[in-house]
FISEDREN-230534 format. One record per atom (N, C-alpha, C): atom name; residue in one letter; x, y, z. Coordinates in nm, 3 decimals. Layout:
+-------+--------+---------+---------+---------+
| atome | residu |       x |       y |       z |
+-------+--------+---------+---------+---------+
|    CA |      A |       X |       Y |       Z |
...
+-------+--------+---------+---------+---------+
end
This chain:
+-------+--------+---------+---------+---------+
| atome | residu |       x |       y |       z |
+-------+--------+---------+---------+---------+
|     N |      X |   7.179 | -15.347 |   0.883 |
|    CA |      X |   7.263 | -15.359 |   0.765 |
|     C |      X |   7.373 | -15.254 |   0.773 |
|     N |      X |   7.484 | -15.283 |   0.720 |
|    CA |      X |   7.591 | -15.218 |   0.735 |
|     C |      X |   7.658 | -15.204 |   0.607 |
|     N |      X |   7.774 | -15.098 |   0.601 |
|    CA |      X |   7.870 | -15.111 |   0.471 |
|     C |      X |   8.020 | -15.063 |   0.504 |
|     N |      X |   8.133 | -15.128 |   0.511 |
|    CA |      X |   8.275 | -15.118 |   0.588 |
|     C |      X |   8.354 | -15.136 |   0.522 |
|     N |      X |   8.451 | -15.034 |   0.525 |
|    CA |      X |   8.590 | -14.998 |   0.487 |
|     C |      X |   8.662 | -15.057 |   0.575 |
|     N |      X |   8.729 | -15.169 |   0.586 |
|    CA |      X |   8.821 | -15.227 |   0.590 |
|     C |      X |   8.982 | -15.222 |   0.545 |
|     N |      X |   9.058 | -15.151 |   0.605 |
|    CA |      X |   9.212 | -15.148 |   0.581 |
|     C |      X |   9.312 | -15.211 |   0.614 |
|     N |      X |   9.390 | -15.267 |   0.528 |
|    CA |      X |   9.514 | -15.349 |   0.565 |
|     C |      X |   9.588 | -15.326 |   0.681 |
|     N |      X |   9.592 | -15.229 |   0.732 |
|    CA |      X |   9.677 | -15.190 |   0.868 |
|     C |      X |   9.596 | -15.233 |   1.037 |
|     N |      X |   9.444 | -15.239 |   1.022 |
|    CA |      X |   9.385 | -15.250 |   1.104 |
|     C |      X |   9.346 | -15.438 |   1.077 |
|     N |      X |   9.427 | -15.511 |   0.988 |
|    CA |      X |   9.395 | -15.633 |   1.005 |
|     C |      X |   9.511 | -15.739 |   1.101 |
|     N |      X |   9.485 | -15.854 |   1.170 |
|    CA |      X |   9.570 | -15.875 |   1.263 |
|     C |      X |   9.641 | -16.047 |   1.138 |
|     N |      X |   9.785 | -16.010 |   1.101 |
|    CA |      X |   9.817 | -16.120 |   1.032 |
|     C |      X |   9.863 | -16.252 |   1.129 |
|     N |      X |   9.837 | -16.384 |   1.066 |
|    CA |      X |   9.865 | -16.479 |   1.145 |
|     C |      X |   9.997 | -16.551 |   1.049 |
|     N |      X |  10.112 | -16.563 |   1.108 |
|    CA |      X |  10.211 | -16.685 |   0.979 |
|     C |      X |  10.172 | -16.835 |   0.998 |
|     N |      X |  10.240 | -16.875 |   0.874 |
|    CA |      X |  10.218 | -16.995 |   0.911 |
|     C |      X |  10.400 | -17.094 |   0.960 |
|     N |      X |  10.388 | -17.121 |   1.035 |
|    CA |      X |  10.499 | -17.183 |   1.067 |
|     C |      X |  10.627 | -17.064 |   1.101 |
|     N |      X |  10.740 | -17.152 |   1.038 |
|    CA |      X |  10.878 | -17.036 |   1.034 |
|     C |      X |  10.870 | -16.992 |   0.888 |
|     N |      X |  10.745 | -16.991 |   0.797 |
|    CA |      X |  10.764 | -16.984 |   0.716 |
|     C |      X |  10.738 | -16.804 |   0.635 |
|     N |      X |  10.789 | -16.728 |   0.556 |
|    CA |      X |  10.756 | -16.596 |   0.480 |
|     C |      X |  10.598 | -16.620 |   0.483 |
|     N |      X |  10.516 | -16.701 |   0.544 |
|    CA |      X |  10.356 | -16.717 |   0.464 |
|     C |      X |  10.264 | -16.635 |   0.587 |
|     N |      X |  10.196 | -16.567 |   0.532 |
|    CA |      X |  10.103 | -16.493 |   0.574 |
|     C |      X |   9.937 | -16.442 |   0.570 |
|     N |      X |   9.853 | -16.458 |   0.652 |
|    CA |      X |   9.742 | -16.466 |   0.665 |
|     C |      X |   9.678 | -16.378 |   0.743 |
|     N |      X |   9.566 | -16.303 |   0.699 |
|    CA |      X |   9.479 | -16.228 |   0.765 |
|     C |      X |   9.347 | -16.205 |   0.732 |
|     N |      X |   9.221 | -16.224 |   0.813 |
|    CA |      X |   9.107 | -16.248 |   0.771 |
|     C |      X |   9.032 | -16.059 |   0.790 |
|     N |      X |   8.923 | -16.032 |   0.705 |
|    CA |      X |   8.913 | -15.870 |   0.674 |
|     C |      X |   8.758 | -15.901 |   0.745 |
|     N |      X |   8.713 | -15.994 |   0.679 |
|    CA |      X |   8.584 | -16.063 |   0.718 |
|     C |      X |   8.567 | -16.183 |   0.800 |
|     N |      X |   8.516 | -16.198 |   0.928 |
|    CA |      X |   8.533 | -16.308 |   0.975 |
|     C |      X |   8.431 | -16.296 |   1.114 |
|     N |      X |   8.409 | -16.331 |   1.231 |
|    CA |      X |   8.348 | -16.371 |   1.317 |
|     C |      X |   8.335 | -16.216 |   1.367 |
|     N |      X |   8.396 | -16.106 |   1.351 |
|    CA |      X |   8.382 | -15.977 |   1.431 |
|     C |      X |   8.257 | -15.935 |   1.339 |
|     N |      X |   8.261 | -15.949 |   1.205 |
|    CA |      X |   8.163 | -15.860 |   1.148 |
|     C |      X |   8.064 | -15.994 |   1.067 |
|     N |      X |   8.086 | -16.065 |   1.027 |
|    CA |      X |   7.999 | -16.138 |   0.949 |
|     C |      X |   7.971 | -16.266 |   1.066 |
|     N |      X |   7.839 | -16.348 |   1.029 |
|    CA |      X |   7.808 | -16.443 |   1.101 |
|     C |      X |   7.819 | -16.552 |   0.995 |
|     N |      X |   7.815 | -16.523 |   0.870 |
|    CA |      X |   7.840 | -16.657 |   0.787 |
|     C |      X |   7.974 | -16.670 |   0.712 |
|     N |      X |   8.051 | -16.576 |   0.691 |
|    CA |      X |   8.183 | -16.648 |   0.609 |
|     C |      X |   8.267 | -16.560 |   0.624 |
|     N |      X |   8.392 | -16.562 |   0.576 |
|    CA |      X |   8.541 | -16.585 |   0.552 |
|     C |      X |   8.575 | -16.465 |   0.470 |
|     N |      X |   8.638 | -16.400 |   0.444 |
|    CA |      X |   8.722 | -16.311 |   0.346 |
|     C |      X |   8.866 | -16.238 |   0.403 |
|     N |      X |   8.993 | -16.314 |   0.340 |
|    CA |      X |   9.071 | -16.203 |   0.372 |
|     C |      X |   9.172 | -16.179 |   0.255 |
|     N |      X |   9.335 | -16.201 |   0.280 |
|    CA |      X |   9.439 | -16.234 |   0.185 |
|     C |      X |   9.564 | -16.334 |   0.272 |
|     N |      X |   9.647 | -16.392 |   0.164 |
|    CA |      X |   9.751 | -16.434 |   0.201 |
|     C |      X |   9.825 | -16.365 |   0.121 |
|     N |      X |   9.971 | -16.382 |   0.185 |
|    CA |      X |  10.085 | -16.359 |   0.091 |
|     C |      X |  10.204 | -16.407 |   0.137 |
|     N |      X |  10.273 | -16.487 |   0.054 |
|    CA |      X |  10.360 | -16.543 |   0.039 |
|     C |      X |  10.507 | -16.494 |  -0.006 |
|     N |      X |  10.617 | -16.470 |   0.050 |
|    CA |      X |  10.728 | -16.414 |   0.053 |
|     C |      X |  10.831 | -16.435 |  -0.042 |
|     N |      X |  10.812 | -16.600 |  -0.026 |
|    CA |      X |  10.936 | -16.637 |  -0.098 |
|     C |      X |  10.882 | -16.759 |  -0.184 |
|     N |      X |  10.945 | -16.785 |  -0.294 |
|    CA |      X |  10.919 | -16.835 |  -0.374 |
|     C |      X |  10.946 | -16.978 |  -0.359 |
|     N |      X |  10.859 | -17.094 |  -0.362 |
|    CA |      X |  10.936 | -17.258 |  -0.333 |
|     C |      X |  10.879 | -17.301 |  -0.233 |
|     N |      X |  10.813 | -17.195 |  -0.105 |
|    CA |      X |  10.788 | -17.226 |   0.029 |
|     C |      X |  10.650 | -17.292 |  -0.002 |
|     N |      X |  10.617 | -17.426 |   0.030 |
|    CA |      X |  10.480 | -17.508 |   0.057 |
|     C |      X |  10.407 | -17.501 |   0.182 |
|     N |      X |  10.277 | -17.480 |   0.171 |
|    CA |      X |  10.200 | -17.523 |   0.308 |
|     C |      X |  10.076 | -17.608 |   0.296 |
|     N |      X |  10.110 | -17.713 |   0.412 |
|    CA |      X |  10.017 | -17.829 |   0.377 |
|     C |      X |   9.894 | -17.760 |   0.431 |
|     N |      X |   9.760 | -17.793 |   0.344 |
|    CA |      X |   9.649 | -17.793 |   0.414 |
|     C |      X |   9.570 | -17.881 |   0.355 |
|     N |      X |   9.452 | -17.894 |   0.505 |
|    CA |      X |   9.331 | -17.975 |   0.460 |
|     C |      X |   9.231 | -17.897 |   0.487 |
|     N |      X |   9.126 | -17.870 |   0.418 |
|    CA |      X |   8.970 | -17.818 |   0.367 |
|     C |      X |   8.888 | -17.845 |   0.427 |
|     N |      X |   8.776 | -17.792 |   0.627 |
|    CA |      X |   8.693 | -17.839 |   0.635 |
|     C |      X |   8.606 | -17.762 |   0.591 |
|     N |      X |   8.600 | -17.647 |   0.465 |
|    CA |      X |   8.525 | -17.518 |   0.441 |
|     C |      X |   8.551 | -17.580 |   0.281 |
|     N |      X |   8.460 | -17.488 |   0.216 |
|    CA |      X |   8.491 | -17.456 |   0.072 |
|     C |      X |   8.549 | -17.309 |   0.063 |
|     N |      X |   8.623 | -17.304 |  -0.045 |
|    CA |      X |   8.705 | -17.183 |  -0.036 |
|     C |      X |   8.701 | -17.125 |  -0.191 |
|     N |      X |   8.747 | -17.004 |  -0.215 |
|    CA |      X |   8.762 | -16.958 |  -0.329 |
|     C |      X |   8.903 | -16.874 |  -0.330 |
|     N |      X |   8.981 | -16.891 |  -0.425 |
|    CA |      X |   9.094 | -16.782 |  -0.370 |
|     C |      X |   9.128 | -16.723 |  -0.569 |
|     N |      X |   9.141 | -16.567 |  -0.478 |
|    CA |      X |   9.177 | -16.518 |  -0.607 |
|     C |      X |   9.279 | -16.458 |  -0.651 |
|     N |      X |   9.372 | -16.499 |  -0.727 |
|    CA |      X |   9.498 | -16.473 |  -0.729 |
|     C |      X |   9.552 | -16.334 |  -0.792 |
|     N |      X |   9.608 | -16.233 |  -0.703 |
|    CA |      X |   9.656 | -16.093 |  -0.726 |
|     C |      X |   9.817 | -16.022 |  -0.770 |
|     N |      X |   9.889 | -16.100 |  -0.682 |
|    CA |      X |  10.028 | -16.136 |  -0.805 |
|     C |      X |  10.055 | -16.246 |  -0.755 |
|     N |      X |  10.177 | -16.240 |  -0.839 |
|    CA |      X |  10.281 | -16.359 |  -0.850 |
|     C |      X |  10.203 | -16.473 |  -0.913 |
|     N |      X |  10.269 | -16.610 |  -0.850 |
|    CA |      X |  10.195 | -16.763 |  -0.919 |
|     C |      X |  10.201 | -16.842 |  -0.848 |
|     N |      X |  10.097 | -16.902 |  -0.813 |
|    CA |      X |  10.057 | -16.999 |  -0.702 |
|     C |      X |  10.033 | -17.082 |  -0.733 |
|     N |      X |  10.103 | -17.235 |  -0.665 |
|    CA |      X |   9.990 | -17.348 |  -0.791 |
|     C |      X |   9.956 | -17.416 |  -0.629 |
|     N |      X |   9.859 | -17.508 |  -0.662 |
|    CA |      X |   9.772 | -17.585 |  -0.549 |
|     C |      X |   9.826 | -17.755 |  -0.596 |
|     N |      X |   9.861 | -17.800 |  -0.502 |
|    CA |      X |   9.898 | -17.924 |  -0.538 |
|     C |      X |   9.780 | -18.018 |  -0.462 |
|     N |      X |   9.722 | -18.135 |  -0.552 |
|    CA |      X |   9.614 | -18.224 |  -0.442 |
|     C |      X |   9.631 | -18.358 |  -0.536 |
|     N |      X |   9.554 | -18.419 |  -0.424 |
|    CA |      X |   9.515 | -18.584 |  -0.545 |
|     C |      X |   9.655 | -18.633 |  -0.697 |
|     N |      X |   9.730 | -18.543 |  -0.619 |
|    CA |      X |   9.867 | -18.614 |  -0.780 |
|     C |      X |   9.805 | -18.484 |  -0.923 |
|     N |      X |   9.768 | -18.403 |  -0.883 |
|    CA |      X |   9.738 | -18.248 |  -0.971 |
|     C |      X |   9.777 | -18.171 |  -0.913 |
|     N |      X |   9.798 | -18.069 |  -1.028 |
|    CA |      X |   9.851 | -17.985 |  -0.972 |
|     C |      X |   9.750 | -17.845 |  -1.061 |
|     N |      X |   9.751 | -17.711 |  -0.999 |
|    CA |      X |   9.699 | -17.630 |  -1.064 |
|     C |      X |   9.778 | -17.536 |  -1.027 |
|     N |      X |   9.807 | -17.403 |  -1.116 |
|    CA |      X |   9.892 | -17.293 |  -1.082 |
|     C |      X |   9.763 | -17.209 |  -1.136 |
|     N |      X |   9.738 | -17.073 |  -1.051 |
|    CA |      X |   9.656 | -16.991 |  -1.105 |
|     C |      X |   9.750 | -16.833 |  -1.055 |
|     N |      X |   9.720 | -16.770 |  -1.172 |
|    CA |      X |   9.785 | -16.627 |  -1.202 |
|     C |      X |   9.677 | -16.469 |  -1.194 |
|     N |      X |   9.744 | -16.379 |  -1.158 |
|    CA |      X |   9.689 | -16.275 |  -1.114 |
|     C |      X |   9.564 | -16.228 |  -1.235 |
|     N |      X |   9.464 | -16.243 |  -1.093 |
|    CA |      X |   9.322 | -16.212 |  -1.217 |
|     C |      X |   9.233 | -16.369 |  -1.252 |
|     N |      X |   9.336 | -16.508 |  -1.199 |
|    CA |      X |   9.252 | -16.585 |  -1.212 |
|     C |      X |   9.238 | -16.636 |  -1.053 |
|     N |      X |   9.103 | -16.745 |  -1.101 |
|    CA |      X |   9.102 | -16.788 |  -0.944 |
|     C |      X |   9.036 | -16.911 |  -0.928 |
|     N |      X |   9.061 | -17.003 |  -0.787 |
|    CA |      X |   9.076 | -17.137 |  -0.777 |
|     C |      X |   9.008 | -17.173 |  -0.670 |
|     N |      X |   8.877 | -17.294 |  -0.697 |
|    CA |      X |   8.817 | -17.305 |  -0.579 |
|     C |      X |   8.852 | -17.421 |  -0.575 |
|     N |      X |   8.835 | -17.428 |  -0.443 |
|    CA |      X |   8.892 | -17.573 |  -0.323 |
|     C |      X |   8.715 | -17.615 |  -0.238 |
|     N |      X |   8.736 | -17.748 |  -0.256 |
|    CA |      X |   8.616 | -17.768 |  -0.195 |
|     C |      X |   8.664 | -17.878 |  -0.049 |
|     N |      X |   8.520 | -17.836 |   0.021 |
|    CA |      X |   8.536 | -17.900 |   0.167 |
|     C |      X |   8.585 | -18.081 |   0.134 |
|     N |      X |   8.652 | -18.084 |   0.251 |
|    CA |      X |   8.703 | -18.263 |   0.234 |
|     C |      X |   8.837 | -18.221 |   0.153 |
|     N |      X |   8.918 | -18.136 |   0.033 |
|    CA |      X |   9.049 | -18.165 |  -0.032 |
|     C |      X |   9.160 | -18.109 |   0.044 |
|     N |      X |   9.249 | -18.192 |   0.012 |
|    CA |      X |   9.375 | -18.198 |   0.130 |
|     C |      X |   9.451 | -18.112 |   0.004 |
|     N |      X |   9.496 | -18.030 |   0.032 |
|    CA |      X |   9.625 | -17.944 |  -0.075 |
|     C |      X |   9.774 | -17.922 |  -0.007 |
|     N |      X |   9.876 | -17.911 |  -0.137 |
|    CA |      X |   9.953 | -17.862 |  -0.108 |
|     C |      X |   9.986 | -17.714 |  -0.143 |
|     N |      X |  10.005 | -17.562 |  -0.074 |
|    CA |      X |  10.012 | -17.473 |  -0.161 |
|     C |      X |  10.186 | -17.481 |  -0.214 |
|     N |      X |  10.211 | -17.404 |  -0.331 |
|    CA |      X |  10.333 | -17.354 |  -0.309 |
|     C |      X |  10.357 | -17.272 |  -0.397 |
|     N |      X |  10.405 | -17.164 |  -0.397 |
|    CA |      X |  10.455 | -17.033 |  -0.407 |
|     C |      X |  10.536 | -17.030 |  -0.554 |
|     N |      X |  10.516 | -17.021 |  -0.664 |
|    CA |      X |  10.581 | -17.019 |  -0.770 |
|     C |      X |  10.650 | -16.889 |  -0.794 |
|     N |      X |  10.679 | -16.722 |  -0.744 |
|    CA |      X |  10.735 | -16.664 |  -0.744 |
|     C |      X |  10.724 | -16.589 |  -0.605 |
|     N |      X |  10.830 | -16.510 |  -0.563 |
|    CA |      X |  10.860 | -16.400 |  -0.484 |
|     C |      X |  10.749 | -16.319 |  -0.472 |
|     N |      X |  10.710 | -16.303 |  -0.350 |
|    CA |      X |  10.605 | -16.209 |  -0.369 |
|     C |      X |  10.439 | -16.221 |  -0.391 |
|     N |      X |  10.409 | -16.360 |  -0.392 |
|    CA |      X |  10.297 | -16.385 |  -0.471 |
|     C |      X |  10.193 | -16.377 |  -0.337 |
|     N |      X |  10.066 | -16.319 |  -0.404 |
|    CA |      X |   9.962 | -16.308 |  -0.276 |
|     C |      X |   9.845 | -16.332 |  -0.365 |
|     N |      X |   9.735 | -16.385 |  -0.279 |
|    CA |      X |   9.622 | -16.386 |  -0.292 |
|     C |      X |   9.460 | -16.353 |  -0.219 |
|     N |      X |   9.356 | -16.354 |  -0.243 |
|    CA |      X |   9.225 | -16.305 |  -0.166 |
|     C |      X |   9.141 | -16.424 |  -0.156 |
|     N |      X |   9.107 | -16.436 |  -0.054 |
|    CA |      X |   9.017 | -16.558 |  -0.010 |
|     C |      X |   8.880 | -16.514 |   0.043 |
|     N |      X |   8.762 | -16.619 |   0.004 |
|    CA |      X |   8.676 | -16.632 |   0.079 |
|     C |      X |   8.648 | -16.750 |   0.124 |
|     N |      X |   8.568 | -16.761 |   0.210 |
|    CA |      X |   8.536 | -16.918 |   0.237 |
|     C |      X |   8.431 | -16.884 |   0.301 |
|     N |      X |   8.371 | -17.021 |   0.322 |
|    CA |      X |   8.211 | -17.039 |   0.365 |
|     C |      X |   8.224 | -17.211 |   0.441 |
|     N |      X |   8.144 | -17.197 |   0.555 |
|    CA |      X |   8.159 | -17.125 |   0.635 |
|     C |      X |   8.310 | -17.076 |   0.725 |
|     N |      X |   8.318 | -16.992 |   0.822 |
|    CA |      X |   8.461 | -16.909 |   0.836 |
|     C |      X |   8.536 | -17.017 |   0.872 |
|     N |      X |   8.639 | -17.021 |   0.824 |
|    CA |      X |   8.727 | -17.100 |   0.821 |
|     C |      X |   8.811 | -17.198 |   0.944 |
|     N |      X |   8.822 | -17.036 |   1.032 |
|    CA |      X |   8.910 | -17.071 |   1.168 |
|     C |      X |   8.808 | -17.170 |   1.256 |
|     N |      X |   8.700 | -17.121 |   1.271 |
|    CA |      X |   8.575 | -17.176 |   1.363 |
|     C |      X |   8.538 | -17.292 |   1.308 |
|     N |      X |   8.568 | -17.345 |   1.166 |
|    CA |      X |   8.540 | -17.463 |   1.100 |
|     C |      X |   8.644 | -17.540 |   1.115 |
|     N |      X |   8.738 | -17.517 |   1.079 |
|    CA |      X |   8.885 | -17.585 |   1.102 |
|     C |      X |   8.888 | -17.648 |   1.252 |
|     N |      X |   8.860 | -17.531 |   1.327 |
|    CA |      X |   8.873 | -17.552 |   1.506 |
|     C |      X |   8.826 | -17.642 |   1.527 |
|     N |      X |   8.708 | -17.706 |   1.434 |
|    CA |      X |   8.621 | -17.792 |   1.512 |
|     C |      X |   8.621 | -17.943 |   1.419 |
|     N |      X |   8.732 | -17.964 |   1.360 |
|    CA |      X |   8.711 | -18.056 |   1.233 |
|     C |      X |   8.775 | -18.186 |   1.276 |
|     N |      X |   8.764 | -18.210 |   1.190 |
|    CA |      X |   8.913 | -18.359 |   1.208 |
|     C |      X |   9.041 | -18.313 |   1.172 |
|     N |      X |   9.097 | -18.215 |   1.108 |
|    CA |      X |   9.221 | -18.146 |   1.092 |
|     C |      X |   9.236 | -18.017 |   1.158 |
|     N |      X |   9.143 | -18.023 |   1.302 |
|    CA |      X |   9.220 | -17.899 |   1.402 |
|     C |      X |   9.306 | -17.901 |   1.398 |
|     N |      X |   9.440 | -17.998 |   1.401 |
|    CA |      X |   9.561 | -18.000 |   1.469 |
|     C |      X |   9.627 | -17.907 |   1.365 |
|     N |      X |   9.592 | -17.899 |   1.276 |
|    CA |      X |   9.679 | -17.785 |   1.177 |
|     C |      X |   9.665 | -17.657 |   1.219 |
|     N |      X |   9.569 | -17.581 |   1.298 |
|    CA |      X |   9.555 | -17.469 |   1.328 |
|     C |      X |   9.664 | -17.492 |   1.400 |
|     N |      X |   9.775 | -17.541 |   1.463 |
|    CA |      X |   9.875 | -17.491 |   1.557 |
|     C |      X |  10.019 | -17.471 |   1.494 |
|     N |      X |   9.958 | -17.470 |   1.348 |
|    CA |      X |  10.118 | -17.416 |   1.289 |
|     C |      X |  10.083 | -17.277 |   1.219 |
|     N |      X |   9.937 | -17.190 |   1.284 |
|    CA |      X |   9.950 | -17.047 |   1.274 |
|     C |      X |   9.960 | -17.015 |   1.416 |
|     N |      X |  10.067 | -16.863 |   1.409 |
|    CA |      X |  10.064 | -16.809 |   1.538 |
|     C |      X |  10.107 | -16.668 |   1.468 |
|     N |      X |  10.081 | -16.567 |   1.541 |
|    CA |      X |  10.042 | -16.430 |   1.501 |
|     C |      X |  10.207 | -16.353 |   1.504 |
|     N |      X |  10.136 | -16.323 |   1.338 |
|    CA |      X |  10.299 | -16.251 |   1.305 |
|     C |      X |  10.368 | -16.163 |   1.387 |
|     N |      X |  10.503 | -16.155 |   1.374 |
|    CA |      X |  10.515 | -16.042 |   1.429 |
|     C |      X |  10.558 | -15.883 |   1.378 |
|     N |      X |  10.466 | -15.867 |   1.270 |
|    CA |      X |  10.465 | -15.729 |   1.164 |
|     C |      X |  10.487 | -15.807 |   1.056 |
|     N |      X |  10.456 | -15.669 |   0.918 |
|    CA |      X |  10.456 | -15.710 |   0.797 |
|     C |      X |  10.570 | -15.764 |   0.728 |
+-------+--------+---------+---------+---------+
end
């Protein structure tokens, strides 16, 4: 059993696309064997990223305003609230202000689930930032 301090500087971010969007996992296959924890954050305000769900997820929103677009709904959740996504839903995110970030977990880890799904092919629109 263990207990770890984890710091933002020692995490490796991945973008998504050409886009301000940003991803980095705190918890994931180095230290845990069952799930997911990191943050995103999002730059600019307007920017969407498609995803599909082979994990269940939880994300908790720290600033700005994020809404999740799916199924013809839409949800926006604000700093302090938070929004779970379940395995199988296809979303759209998008960025309702400048700046907006959030904290994720998921079960099981995401990348290793994704890798192996029917929507691998989306893992090839992350590739590793190049700084904050």
């Amino acid at each position: 059993m263990t207990v770890q301090l984890l710091k933002n500087e020692s995490l490796e971010e991945l973008q998504y696309q050409d886009l301000k969007v940003f991803v980095a996992d705190a918890i994931g296959p180095k230290n845990s064997s069952s799930m997911t924890a990191g943050y995103a954050r999002f730059e600019v305000a307007g920017e969407r990223m498609e995803w599909s769900f082979s994990y269940d997820e939880v994300l908790y929103i720290t600033r700005g305003a994020i809404t999740i677009h799916f199924d013809g709904k839409s949800v926006t959740g604000r700093p302090g609230e938070m929004i779970f996504i379940e395995k199988g839903t296809k979303v759209v995110y998008e960025t309702a202000e400048d700046g907006s970030a959030l904290v994720y977990v998921s079960y099981p880890d995401w990348q290793a689930t994704q890798s192996d799904s029917e929507f691998k092919q989306l893992m090839d629109r992350f590739h590793p930032a190049n700084g904050k």
